[in-house]
N, CA and C atoms as an extended XYZ file, in Angstrom:
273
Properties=species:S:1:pos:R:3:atomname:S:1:resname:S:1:resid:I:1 pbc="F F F"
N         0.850       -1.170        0.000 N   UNK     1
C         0.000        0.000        0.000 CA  UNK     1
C         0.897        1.235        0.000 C   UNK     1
N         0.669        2.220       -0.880 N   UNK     2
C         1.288        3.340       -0.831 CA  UNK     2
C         0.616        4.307       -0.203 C   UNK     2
N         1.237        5.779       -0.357 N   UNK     3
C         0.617        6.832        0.145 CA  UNK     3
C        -0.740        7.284       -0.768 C   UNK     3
N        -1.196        7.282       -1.905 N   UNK     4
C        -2.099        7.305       -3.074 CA  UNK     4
C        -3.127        6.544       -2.421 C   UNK     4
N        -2.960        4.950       -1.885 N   UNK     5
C        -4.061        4.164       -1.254 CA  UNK     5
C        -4.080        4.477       -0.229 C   UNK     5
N        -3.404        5.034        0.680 N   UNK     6
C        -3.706        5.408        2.563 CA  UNK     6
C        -4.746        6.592        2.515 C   UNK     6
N        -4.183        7.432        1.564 N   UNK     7
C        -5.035        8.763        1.781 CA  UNK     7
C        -6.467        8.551        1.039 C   UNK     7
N        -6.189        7.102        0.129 N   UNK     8
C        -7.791        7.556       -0.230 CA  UNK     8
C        -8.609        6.270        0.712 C   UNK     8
N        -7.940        5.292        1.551 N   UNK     9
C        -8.751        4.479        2.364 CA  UNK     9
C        -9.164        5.560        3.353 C   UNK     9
N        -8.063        6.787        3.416 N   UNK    10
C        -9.011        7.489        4.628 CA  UNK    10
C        -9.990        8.142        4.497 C   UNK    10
N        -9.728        8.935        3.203 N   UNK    11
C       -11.106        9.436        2.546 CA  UNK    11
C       -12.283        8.705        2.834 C   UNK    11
N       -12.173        7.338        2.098 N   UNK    12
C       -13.336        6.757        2.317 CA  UNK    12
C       -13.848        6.009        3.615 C   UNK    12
N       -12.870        6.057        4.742 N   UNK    13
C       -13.395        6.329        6.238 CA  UNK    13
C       -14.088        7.557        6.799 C   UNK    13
N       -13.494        8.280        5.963 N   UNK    14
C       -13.969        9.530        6.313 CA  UNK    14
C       -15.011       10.193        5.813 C   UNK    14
N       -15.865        9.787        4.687 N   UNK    15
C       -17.028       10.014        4.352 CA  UNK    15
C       -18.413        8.535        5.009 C   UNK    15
N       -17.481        7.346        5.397 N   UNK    16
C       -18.251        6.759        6.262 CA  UNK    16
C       -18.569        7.204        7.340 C   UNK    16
N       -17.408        7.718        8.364 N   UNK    17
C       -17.886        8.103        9.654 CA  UNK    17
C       -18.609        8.776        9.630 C   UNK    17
N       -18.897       10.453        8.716 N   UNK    18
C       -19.867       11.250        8.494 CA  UNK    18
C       -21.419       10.626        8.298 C   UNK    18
N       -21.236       10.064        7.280 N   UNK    19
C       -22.367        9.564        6.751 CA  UNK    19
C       -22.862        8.994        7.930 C   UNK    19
N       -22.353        7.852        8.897 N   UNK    20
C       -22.840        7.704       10.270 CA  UNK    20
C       -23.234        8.357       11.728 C   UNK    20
N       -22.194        9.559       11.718 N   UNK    21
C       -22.318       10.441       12.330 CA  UNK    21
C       -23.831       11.167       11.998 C   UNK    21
N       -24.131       11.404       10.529 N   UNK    22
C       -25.762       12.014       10.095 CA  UNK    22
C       -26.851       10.913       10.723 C   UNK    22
N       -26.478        9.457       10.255 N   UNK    23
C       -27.343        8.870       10.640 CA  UNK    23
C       -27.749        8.634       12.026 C   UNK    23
N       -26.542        8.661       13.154 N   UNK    24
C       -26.750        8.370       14.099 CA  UNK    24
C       -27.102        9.835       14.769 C   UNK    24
N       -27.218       10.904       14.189 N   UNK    25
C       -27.750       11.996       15.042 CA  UNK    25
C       -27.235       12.487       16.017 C   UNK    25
N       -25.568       12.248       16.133 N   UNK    26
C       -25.131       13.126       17.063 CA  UNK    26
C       -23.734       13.117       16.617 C   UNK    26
N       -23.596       14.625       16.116 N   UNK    27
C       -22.196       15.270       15.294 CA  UNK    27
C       -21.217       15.875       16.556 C   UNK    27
N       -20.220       15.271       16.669 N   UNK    28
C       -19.285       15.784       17.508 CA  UNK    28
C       -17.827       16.140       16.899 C   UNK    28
N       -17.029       16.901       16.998 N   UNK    29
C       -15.517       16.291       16.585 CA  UNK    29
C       -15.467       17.355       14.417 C   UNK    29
N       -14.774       16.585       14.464 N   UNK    30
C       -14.365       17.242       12.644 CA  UNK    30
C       -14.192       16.009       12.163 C   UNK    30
N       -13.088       16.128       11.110 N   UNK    31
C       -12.744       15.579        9.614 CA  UNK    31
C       -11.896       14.251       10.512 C   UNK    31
N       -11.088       14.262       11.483 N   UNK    32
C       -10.043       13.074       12.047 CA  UNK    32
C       -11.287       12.380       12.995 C   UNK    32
N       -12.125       12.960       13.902 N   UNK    33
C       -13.221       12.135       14.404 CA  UNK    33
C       -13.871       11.249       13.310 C   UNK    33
N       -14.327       11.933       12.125 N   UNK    34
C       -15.116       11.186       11.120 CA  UNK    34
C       -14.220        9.798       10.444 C   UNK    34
N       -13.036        9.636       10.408 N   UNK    35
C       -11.946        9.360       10.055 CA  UNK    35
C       -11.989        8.185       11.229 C   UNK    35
N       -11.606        8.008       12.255 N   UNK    36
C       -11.855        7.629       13.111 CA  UNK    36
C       -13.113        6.887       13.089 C   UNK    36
N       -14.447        7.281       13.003 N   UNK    37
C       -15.863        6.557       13.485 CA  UNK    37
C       -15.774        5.644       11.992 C   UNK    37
N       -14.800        5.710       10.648 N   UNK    38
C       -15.375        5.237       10.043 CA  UNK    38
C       -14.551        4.132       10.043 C   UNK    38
N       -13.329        3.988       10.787 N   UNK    39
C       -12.844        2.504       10.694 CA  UNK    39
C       -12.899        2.023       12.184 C   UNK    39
N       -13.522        2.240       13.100 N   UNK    40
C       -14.426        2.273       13.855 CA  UNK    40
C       -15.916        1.248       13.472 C   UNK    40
N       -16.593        2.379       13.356 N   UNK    41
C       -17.775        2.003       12.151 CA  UNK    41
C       -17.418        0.248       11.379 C   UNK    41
N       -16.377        0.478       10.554 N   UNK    42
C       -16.128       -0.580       10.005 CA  UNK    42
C       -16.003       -2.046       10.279 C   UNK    42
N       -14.752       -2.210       11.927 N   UNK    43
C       -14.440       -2.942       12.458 CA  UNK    43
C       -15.698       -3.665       13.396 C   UNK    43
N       -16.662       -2.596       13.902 N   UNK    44
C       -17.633       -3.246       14.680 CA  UNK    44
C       -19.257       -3.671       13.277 C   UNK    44
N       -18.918       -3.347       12.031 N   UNK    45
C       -19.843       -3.798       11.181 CA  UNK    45
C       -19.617       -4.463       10.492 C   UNK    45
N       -18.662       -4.725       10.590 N   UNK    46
C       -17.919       -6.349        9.683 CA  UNK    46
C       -18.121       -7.542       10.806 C   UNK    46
N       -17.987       -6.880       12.203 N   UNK    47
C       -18.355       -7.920       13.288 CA  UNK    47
C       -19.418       -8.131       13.309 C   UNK    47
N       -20.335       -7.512       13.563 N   UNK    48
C       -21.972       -7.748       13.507 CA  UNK    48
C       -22.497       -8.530       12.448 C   UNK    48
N       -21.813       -8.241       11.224 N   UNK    49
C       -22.263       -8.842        9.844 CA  UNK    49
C       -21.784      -10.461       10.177 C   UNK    49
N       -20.674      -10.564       10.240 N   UNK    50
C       -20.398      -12.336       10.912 CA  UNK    50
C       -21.376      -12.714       11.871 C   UNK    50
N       -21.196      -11.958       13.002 N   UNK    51
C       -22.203      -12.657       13.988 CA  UNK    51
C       -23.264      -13.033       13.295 C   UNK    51
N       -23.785      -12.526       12.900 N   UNK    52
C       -25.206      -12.735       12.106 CA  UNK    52
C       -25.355      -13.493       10.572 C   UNK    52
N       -24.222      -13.296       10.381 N   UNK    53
C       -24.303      -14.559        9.168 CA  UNK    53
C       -23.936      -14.087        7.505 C   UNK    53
N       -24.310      -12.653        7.729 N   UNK    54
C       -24.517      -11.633        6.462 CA  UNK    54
C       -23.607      -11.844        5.657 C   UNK    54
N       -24.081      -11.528        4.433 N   UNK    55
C       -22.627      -11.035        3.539 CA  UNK    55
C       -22.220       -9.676        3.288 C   UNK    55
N       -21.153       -9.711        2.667 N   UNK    56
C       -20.430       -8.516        2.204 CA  UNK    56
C       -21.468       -7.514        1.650 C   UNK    56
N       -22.072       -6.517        1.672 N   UNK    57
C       -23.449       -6.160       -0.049 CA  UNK    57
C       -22.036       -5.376       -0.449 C   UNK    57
N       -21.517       -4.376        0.332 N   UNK    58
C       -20.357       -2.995       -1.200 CA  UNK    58
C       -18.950       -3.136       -0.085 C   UNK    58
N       -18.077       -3.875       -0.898 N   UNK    59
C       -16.863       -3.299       -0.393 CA  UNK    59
C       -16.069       -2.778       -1.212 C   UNK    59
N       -14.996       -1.872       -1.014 N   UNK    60
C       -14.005       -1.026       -1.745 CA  UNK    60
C       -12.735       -1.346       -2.149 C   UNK    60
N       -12.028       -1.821       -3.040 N   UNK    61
C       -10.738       -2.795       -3.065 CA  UNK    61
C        -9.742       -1.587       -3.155 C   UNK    61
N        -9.260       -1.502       -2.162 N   UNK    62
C        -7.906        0.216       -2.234 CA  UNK    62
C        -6.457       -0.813       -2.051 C   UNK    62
N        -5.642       -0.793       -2.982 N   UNK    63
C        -4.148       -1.544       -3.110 CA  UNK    63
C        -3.873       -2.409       -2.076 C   UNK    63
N        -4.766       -3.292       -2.245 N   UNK    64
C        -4.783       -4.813       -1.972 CA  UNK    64
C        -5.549       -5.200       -0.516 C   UNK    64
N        -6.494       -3.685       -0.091 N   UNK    65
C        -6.624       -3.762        0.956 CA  UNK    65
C        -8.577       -3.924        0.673 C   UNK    65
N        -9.673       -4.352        1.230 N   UNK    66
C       -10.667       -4.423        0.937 CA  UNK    66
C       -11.703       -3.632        2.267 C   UNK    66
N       -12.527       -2.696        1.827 N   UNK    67
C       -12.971       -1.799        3.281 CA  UNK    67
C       -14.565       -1.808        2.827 C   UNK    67
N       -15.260       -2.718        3.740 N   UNK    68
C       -16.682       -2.402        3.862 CA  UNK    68
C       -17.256       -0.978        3.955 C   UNK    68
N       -18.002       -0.967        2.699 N   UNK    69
C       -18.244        0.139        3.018 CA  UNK    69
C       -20.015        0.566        3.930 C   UNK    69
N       -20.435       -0.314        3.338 N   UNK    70
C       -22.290       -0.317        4.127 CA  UNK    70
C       -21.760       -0.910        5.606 C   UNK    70
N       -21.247       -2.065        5.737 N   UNK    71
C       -21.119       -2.193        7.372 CA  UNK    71
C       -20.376       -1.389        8.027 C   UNK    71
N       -19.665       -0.117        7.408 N   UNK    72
C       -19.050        0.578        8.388 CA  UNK    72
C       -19.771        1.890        8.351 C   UNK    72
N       -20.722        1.931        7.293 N   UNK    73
C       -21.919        3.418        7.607 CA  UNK    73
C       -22.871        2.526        8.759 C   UNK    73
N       -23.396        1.076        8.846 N   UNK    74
C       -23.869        0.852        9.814 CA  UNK    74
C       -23.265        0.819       10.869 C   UNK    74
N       -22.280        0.368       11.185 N   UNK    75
C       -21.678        0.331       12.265 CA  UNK    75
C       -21.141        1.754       12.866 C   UNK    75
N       -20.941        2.678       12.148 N   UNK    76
C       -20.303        3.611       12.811 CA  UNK    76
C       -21.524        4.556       13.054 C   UNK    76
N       -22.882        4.301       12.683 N   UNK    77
C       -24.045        4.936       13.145 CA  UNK    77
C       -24.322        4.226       14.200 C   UNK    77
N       -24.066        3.215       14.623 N   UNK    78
C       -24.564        2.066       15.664 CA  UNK    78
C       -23.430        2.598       16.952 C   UNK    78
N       -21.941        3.118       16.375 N   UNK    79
C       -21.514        3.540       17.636 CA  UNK    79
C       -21.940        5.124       17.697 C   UNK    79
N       -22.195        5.587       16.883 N   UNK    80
C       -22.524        7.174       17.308 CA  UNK    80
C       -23.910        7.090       18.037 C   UNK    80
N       -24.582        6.327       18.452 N   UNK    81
C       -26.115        6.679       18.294 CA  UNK    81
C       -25.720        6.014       19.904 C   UNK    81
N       -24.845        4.943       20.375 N   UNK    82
C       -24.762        4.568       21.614 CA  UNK    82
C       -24.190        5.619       22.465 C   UNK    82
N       -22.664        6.234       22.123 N   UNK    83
C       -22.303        7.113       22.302 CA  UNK    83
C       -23.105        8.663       22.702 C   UNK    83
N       -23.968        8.485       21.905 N   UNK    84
C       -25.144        9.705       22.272 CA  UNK    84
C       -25.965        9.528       23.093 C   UNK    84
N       -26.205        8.168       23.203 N   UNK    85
C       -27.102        8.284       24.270 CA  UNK    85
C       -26.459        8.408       25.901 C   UNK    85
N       -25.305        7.590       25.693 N   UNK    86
C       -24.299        7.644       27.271 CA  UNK    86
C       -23.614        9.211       27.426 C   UNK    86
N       -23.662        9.596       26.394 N   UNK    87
C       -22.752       11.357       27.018 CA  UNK    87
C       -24.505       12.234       27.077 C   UNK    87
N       -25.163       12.197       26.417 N   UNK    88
C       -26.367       13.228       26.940 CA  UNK    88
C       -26.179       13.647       27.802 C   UNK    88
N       -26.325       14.659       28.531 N   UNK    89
C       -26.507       15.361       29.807 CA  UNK    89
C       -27.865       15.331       30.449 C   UNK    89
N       -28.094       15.096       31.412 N   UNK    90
C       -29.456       15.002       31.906 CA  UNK    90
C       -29.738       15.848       32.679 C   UNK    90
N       -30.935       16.573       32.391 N   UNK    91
C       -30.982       17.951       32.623 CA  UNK    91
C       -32.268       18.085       33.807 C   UNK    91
């Protein structure tokens, strides 16, 4: 993997975490948080998808490396949306 494939696997972490971050309804952080939730995102939606049996539906082949891309918009909405509910402030 070169620098050409790092920067664009992060890209495309980084429009996952967002995209999860929208779905899960609670935006915290910038561009390295999103970056973050989306291989994040990824790692706990590739897990869920095994547990459960699923297959692959869209993954991304970046220089030799392969990155879910639907289980890590689910998954990284699945941790933003937990995350939101445990930091709320209760008023």
């Amino acid at each position: 993997m070169n620098w050409v494939d790092l920067l664009i696997l992060l890209l495309v972490a980084g429009i996952c975490g967002a995209l999860g971050q929208a779905i899960g309804g609670y935006t915290r952080g910038g561009c390295l948080v999103s970056i973050a939730l989306g291989f994040i995102g990824a790692l706990l939606g590739v897990w869920l998808a095994r547990a459960l049996n699923l297959p692959e539906v869209f993954a991304l082949r970046i220089g030799g490396t392969s990155f879910p891309v639907v289980w890590s918009i689910i998954g990284a909405a699945l941790f933003v949306a937990v995350i939101g509910l445990i930091s709320r402030s209760r008023a």
